[in-house]
N, C-alpha and C positions, 0 to 999 in steps of 0.2 A: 498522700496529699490531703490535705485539710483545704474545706471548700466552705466559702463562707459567704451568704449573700444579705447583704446589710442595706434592709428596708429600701431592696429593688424594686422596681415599679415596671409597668411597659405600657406606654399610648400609642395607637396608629391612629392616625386620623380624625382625632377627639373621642374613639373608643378605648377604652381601658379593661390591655389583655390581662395584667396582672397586675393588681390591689398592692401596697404594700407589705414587702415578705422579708423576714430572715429567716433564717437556716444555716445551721453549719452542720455538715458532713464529715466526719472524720475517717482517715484511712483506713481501708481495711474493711469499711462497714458496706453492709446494701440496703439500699434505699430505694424502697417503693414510689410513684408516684401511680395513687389511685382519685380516678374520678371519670367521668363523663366525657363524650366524646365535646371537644369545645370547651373544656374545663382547666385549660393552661398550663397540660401538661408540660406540650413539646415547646410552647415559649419560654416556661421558666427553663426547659433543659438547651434551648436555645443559646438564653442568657447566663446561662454556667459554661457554655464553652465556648463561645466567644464569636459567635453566630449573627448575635443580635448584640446590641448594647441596650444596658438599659434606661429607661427618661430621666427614673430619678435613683439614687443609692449605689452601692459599689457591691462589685465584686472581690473575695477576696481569695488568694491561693496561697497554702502556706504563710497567710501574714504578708503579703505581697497584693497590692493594689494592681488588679489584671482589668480593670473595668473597659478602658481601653485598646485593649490587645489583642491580635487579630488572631482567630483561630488557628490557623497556619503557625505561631508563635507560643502555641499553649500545648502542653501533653496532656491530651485527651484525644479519643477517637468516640465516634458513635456510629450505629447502627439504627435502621431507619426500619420500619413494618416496609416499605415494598424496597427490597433488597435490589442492593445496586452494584454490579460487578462489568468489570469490562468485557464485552463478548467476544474481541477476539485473543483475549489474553486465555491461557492453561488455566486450572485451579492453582495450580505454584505458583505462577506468573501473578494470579491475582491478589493468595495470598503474599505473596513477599512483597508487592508495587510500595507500601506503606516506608519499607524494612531499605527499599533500596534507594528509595527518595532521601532518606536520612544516612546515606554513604557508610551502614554496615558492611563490614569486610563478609565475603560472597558465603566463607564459612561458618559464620553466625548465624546468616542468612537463611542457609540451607537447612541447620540444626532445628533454628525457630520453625521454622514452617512448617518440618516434619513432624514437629514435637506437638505441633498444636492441630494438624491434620490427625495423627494419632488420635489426640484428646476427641476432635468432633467426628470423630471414623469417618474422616475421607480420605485417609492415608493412600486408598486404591484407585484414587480417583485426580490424582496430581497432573495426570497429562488429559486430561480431557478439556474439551470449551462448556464454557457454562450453560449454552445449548442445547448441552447431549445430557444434560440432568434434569432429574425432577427439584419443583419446585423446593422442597425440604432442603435437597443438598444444597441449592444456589442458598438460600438461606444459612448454611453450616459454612458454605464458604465464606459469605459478611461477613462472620461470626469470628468465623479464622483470620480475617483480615483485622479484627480492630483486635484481637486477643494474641494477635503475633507484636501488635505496637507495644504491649506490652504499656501501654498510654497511664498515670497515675488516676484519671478521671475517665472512666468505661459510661458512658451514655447509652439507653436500649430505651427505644421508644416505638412498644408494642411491638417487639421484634419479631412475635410469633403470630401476629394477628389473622395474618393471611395462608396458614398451611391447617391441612385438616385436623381434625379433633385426635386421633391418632400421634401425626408428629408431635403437636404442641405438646401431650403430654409427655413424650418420649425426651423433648428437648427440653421443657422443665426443671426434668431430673438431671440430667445431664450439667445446665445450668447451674442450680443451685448447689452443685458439687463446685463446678468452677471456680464458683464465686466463693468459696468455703478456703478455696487453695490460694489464692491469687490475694495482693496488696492491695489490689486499686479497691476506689471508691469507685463503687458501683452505685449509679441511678438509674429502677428501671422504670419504665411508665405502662399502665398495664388501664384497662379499661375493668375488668375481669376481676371482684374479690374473693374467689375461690385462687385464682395464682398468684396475690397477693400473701394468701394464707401456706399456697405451697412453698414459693420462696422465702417466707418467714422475713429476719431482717428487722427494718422499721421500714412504717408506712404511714407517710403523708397523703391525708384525704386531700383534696382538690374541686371546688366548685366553681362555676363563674370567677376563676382569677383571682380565687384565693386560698388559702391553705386551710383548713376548719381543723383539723386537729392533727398532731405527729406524735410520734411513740413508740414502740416496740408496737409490731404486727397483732399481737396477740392480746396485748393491753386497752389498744384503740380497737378492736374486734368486740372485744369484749363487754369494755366500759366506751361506748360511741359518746360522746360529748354532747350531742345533738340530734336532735331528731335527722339531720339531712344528714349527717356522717353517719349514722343508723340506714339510711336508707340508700346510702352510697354505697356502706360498705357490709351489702347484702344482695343476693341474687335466689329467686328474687326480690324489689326492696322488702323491707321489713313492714310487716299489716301494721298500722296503726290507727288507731279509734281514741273517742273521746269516751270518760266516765269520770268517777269518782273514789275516791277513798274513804272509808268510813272504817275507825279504830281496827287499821292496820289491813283489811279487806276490802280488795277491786270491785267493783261495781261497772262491765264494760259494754260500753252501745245501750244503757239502757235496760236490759232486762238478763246480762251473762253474772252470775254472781259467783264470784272465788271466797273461796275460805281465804284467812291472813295468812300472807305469806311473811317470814321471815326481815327479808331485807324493804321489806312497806311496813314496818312497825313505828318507823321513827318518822315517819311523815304526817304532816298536820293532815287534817278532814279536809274536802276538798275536791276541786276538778283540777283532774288532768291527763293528759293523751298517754296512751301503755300502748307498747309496742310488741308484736312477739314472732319471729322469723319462723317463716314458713315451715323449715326442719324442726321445730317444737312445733307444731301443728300433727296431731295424728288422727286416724280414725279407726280404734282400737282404746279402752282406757288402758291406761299402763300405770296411775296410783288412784287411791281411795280418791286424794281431794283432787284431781281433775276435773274442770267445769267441763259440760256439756255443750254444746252448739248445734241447734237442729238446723239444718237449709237445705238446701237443692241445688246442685252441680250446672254452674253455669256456664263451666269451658275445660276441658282437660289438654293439655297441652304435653303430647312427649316432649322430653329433650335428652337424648342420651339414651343412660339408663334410670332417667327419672320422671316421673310423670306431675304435673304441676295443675292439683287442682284448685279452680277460682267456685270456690261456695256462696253463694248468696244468703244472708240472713237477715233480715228485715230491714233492707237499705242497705245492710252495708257487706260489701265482698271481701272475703275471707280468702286467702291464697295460702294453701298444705303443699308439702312436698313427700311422695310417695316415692320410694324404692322400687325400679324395676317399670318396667311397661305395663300400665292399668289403664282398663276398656271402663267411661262410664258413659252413661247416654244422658242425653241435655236433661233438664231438668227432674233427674233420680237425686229421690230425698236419702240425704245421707247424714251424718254426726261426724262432728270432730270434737279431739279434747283435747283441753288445753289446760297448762297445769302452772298455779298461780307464780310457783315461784322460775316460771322462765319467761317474766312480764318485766319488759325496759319501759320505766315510770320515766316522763319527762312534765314540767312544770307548763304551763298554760305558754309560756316565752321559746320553749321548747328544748331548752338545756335539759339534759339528765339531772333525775333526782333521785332515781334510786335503780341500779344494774341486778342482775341475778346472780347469785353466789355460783361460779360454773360448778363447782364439783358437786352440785345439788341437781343440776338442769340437765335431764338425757338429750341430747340428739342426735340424728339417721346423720352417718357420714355419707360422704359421694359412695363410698364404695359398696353401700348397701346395709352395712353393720349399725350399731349401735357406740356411741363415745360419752364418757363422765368429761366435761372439760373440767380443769382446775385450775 
């Protein structure tokens, strides 16, 4: 199904949840929805399935004007972050409710539900009540339930938000195999741009009830349009500071001076805000031109198997992201370096004006290692 929304709009109340938008999704693909919590996701995926209508613009399915047409009349299903199953139905029972509303013969029935129980391993778990599981599986069950409809429009809105650090990566993987097999149009909504980057796809950034940029995952990662898509779709956001360029060389906060880089050659002299994600941030040099950054550790923060240091340097705080679990104590003077060509140049208005060539820029993966992006 080909899904197309033509300069939809949404008001409650003389609030405006979503700015004028189009999009079209084509079969087959998956589609990100990243941004903030409040940032429009679940309204526009609302108004793709027939949830909501929208104030102003259509929706379209297959070239088919669905703007008014009640979800119940549309093939899609969705899935919701606090998963919703009937308690006193089995796991079969709840997957199949979907399969049996729409008067499949009993032996379709059975096939589908098996075949998709297999898929999320809960094959073992068909006679129990939803109950008697842990939270993961009652989630694997929704999952079973709208991937047995077998629906051409698959809705997932932050479907993993609520289970530990453990499952969500577990069902990630599992996920993005799914969606690899399967026809439907998939749109997921995800708060989270490392799972934007696991599921790959395209990914439409989303702020305040609008769309700021769409693309192939890795395109808009890479090249952010804007300082706030830069800073949406990074965790944590992306540091940025004000400086200057002078023939082709950063000048940053003032007193951090880089040698020229490469892709800051073609830009006039001048002010303007450089960006540089906290995984280009190290405190070790790793090339000759690496600038230096003296300061003092103002918060170290685990998260994982990462530790997230916030540096202070003359006004302005500095956020690195270290590998593994590091002990610093409040105000230990420490160095970071940063190397000019993994600096996102944006104009004074705050559009990109010049990206970092990836296969030149090192950065620390989640997994601890090191990666050349290209």
């Amino acid at each position: 199904m080909t899904v197309v929304l033509d300069q939809v709009t949404r008001t409650v109340g003389g609030a405006t949840h979503i700015h004028p938008t189009s999009l079209e999704l084509e079969p087959g693909s998956l589609n990100i929805l990243l941004g903030p919590t409040l940032s429009g996701k679940t309204t526009l995926m609302r108004l793709m399935c027939g949830l909501d209508r929208p104030s102003t613009g259509r929706v379209l399915a297959d070239g088919a004007d669905v703007t008014g047409v009640s979800v119940r009349r549309r093939d899609v299903a969705m899935v919701y972050q606090q998963f919703i199953n009937y308690p006193s139905f089995t796991v079969y029972d709840n997957i199949a409710s979907p399969l049996r509303r729409s008067g499949m013969p009993q032996a379709d029935i059975d096939r589908r539900v098996r075949q998709v129980a297999e898929m999320l391993r809960i094959g073992d778990l068909l006679e129990r009540l939803p109950a008697e599981l842990s939270g993961g599986q009652q989630q694997r069950i929704a999952l079973a339930r709208a991937l047995a409809k077998e629906a051409h429009l698959l809705l997932l809105d932050e479907p993993l938000v609520n289970l530990d650090y453990k499952l969500r990566e577990e069902l990630r993987q599992e996920l993005r195999y799914i969606f690899e097999v399967r026809e439907s149009c998939v749109v997921y909504a995800t708060t989270e741009p490392l799972e934007a980057l696991m599921l790959g796809g395209n990914t439409m950034v989303m702020d305040q009830g609008r769309v700021l940029q769409a693309g192939p995952t890795l395109e808009v990662f890479n090249n952010p349009a804007s300082e706030r898509v830069g800073s949406v779709f990074s965790d944590p956001p992306i540091n940025l500071l004000g400086g200057r360029v002078e023939n082709g060389a950063a000048l940053l906060g003032g007193d951090v001076r880089m040698n020229p880089a490469p892709h800051m050659a073609g830009l006039a002299d001048g002010e303007y805000r450089f960006g540089v994600r906290a995984n280009n941030l190290f405190m070790a040099r790793r090339n000759a031109d690496d600038a230096e950054i003296e300061g003092v550790v103002e918060l170290a923060e685990i998260s994982g198997s990462e530790t997230f240091v916030h540096v202070g340097h003359h006004g302005i705080s500095w956020v690195a992201q270290e590998d593994g679990v590091q002990r610093f104590g409040l105000n230990q003077p420490v160095r970071l370096y940063v190397n000019p060509r993994s600096l996102f140049v944006f104009d004074m208005s705050g559009a990109l004006a010049a990206a970092p060539a990836r296969a030149a820029v090192h950065e620390k993966t989640v997994n601890g290692g090191e990666t050349a992006h290209g």
